[in-house]
C-alpha positions as a Markdown table, in Angstrom:
| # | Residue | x | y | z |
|---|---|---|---|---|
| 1 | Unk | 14.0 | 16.0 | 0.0 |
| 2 | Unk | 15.7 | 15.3 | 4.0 |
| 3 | Unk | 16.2 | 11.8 | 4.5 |
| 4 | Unk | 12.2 | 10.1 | 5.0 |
| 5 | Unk | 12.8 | 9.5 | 8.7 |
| 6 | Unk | 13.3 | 13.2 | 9.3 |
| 7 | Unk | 10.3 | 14.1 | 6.8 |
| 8 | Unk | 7.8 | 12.1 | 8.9 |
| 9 | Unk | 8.4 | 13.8 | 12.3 |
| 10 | Unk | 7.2 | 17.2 | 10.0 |
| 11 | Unk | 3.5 | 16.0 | 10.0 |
| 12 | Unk | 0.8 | 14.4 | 10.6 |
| 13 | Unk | -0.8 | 12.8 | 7.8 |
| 14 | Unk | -4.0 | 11.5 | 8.6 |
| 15 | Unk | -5.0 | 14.2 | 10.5 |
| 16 | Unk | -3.9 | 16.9 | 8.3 |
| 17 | Unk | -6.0 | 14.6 | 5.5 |
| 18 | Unk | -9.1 | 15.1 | 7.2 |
| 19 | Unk | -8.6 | 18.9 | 7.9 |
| 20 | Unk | -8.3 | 19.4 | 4.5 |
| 21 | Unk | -11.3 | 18.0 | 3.3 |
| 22 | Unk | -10.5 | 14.6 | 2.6 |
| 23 | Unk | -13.6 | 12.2 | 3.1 |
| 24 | Unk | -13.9 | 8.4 | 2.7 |
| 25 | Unk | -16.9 | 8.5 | 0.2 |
| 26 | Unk | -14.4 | 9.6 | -2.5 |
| 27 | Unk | -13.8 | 8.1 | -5.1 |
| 28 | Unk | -10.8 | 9.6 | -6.8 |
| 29 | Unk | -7.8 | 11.2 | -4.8 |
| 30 | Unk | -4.8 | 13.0 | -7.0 |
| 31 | Unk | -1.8 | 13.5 | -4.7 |
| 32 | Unk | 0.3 | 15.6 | -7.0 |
| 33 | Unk | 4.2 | 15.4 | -5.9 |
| 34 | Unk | 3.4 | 12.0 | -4.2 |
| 35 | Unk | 7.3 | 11.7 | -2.4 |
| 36 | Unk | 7.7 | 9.2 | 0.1 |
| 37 | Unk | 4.6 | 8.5 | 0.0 |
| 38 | Unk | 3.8 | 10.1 | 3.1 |
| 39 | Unk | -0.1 | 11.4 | 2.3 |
| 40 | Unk | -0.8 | 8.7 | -0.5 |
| 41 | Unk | -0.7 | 5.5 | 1.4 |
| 42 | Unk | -3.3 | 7.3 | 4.3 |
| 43 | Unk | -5.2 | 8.6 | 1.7 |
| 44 | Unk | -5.9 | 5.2 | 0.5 |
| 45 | Unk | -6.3 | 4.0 | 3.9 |
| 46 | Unk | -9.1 | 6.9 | 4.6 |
| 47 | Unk | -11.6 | 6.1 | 1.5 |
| 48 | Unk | -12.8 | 3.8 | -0.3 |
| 49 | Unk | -11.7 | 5.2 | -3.5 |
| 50 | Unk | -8.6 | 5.3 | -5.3 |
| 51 | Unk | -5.3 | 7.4 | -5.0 |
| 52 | Unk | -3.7 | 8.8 | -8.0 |
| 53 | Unk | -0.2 | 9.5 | -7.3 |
| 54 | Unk | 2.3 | 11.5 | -9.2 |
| 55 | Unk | 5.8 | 12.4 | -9.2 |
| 56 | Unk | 8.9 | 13.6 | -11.4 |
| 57 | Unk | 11.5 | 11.6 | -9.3 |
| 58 | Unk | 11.3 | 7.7 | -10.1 |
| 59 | Unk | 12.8 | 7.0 | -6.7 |
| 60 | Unk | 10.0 | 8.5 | -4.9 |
| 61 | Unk | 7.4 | 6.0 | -6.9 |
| 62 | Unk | 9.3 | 3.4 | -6.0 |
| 63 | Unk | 9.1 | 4.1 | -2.7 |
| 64 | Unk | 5.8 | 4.8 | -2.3 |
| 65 | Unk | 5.0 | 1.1 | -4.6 |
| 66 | Unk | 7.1 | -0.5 | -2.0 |
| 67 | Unk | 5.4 | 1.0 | 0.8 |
| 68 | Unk | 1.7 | 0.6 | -0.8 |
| 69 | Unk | 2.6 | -3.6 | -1.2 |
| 70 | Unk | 4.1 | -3.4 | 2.3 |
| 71 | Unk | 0.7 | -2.3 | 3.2 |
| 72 | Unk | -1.5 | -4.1 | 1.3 |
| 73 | Unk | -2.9 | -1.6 | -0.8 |
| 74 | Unk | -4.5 | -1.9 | -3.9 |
| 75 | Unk | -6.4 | 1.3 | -4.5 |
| 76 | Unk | -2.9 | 3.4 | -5.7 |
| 77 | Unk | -2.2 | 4.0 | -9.0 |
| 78 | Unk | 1.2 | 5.6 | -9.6 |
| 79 | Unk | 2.3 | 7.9 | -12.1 |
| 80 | Unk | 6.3 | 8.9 | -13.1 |
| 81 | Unk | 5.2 | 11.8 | -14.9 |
| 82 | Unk | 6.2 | 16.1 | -14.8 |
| 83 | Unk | 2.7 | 16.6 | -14.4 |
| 84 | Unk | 3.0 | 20.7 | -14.1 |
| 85 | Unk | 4.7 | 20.6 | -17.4 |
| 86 | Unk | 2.4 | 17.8 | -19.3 |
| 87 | Unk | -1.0 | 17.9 | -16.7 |
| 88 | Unk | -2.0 | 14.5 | -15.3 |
| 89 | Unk | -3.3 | 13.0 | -17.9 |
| 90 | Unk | -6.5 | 12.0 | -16.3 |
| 91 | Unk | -10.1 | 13.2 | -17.8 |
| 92 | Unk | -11.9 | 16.2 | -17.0 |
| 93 | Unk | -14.0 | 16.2 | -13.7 |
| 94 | Unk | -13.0 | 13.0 | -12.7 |
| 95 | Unk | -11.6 | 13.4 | -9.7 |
| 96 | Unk | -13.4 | 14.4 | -6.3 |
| 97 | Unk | -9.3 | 15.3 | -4.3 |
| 98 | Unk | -6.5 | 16.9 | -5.0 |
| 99 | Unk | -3.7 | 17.3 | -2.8 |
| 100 | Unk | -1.4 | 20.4 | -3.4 |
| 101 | Unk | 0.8 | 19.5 | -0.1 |
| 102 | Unk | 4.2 | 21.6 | -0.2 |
| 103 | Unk | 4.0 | 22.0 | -4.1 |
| 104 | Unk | 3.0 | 25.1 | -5.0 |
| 105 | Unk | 6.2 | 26.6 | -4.5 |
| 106 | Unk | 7.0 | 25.1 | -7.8 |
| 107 | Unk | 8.0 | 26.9 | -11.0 |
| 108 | Unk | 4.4 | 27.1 | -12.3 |
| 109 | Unk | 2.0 | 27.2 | -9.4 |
| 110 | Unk | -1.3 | 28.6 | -11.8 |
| 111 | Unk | -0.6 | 25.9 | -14.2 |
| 112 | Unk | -1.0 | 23.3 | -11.3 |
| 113 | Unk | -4.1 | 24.9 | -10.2 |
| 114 | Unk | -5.6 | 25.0 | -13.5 |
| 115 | Unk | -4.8 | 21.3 | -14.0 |
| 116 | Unk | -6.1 | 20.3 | -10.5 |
| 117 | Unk | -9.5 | 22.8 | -11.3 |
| 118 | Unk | -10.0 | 21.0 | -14.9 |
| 119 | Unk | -9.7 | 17.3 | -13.2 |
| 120 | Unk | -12.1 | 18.0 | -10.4 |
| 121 | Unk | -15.5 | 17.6 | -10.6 |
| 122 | Unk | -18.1 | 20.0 | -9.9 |
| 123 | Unk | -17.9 | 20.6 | -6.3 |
| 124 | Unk | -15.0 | 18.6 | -5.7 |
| 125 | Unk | -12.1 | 19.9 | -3.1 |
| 126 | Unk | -8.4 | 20.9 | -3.5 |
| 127 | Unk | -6.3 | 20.8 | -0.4 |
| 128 | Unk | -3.6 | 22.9 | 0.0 |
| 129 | Unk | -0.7 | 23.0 | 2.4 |
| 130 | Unk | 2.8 | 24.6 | 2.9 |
| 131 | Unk | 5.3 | 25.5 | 5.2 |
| 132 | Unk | 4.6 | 28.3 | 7.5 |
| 133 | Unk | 6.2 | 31.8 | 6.1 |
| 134 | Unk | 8.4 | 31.6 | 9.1 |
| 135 | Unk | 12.1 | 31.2 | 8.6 |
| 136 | Unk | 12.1 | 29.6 | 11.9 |
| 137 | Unk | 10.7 | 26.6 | 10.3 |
| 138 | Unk | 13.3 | 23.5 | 10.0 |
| 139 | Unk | 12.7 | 22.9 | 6.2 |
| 140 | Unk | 11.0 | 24.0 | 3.5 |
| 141 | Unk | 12.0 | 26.2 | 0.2 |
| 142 | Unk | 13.7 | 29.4 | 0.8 |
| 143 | Unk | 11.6 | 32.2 | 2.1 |
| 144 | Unk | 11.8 | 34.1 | -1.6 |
| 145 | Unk | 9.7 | 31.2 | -3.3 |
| 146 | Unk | 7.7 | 29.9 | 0.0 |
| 147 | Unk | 4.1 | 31.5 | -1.0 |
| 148 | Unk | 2.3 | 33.0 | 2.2 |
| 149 | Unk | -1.4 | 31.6 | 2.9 |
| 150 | Unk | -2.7 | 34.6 | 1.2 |
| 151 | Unk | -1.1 | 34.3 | -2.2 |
| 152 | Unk | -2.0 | 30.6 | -2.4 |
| 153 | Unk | -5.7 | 32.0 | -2.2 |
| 154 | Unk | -5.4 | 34.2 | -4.6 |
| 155 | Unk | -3.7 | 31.6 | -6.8 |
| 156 | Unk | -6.6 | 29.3 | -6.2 |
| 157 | Unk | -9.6 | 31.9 | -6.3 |
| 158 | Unk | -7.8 | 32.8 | -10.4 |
| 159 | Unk | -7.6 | 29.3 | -11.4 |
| 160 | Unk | -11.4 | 29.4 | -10.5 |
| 161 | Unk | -12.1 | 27.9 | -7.2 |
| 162 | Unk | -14.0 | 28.8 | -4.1 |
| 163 | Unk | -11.9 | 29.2 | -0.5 |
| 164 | Unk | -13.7 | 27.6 | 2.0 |
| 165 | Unk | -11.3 | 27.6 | 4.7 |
| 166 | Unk | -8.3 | 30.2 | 4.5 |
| 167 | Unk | -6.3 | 29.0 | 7.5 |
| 168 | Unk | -6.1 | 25.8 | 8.8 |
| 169 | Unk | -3.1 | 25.5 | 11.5 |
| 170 | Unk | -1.4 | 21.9 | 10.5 |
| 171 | Unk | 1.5 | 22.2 | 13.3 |
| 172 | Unk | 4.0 | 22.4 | 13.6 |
| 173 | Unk | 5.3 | 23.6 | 10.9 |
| 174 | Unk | 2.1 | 23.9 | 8.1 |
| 175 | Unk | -0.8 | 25.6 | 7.5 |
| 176 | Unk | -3.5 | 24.5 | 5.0 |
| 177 | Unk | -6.5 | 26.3 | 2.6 |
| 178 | Unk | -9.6 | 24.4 | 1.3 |
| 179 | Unk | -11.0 | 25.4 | -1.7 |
| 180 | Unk | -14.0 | 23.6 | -4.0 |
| 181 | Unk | -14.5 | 23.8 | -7.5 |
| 182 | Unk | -17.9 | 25.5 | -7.8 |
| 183 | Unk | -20.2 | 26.0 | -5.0 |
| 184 | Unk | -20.4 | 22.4 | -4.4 |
């Protein structure tokens, strides 16, 4: 991860929240590879729900805690946990969100799916984002592991979900896919 003051200038979070589907009336959010917290504390800003967060890196929860009591917030629950290699922990379709923002780069990115697919409800949503496939772009994973728009479909549509959107522009450097579990 860059330093968190350079990471913020590479989005914008509420905005790219509510492209992706995210609506207030939710009531639980999974923001899988939570970092700085940079999507979890506006998520729980946007609804009146709650945010599951996750993350490996103990640092990054710590930050995101610190930034969620800065804040004010009470409707975060964070989680140190490798949730591609143990799953979330949380209960079949019991979740309305997920976030897959700049993950599925990762060693395993069916297994996330599936996880994400088995913890949403019936017609809930999965947003995904990534860096553009554009070595132009300032960061991001190396072009041989940075999935293109189309494979991150196809990842989605085999773990069992329904595109909605295939491209969403989320400048400047992201693009995003909306998918739903079912036809909901």
């Amino acid at each position: 991860m860059p330093a968190e003051e350079m990471w913020q200038t590479f989005f914008r979070p509420t905005e790219t929240l509510q492209a992706l589907g995210l609506r207030r009336n939710m009531a639980n959010v999974v923001d899988f590879g939570c970092g700085y917290g940079t999507f979890t504390i506006p998520a729980a800003q946007l609804i009146d729900g709650t945010v599951h967060a996750f993350d490996i890196e103990p640092d990054m929860i710590e930050v995101t805690r610190r930034k969620a009591e800065r804040t004010g917030l009470t409707n975060i629950k964070l989680y140190l946990r490798d949730f591609v290699a143990e799953g979330s922990g949380l209960a079949d379709a019991s979740v309305d969100y997920v976030m897959l923002y700049n993950i599925l780069h990762a060693e395993d990115p069916a297994r996330l799916l599936s996880e994400s697919f088995r913890i949403l409800r019936e017609g809930g949503t999965v947003g995904i984002m990534h860096w553009n496939y554009d070595p132009a772009t300032p960061r991001g994973p190396s072009m041989n592991i940075r999935p293109k728009p189309e494979q991150c479909a196809h990842w989605a549509a085999a773990a069992g979900f329904v595109i909605s959107t295939l491209r969403i522009d989320l400048p400047p450097y992201h693009y995003g896919i909306v998918a739903r579990k079912g036809n909901g």
